[in-house]
N, C-alpha and C positions, 0 to 999 in steps of 0.2 A: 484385236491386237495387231500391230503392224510389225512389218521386217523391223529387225534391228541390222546393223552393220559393226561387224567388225574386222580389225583389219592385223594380218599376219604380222610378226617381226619385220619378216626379209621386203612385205609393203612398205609399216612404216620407216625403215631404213630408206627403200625407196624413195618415201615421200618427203622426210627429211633432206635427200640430197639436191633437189630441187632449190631454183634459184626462187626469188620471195614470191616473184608474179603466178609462175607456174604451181608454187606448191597453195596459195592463194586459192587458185583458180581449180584446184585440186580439188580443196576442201570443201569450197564453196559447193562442187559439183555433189559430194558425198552428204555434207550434211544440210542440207539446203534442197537440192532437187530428188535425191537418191531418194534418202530419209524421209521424206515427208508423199514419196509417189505413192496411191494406191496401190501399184503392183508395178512395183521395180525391174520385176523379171522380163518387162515387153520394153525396159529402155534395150536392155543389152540383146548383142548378137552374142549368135552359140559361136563359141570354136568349134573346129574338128582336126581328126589326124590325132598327133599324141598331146594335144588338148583337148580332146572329146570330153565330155561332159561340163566345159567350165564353159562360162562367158565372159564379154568383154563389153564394159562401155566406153567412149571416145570422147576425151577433153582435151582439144586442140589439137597438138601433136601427142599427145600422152593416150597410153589405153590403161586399163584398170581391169585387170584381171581375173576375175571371181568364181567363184562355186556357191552357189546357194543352198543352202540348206534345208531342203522344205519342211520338212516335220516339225523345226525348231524355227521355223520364219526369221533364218541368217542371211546376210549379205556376207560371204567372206574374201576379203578384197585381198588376195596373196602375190599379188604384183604389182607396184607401177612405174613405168617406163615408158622411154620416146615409144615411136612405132616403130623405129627400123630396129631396136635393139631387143623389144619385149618376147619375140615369139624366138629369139637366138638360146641357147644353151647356156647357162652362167648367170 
């Protein structure tokens, strides 16, 4: 059985506000390379500080924010955002 992905409200609201190329280019990244990787967890880097425990992968200017869920083989994608805005408060 492989990861599944899923992805929070206040993501897809993120991913939503994206212009067509970038949310495009989003999705492609998630269900296309994510979804289908053996083992998803060696695309992303860890965060730390008071994001310790979550990761991040990188589509273009955009990061995508996650927690995995091991026991349950979840992707859970709770943010996405440029780069200068994603790691900000709000």
């Amino acid at each position: 059985m492989g990861w599944t992905i899923e992805i929070a409200d206040i993501a897809l609201a993120d991913i939503k506000k994206l212009g067509k190329a970038d949310r495009d280019r989003v999705l492609k990244f998630i269900y296309e390379r994510l979804q289908n990787h053996p083992d998803p967890k060696r695309l992303a880097e860890p965060l730390f500080g008071s994001f310790a425990g979550f990761g991040r992968f990188r589509v273009g200017d955009y990061r995508l924010v996650c927690r995995f869920l091991d026991r349950r083989l979840v992707i859970l994608i709770v943010r996405v955002k440029h780069r200068r805005d994603v790691y900000r408060p709000g």
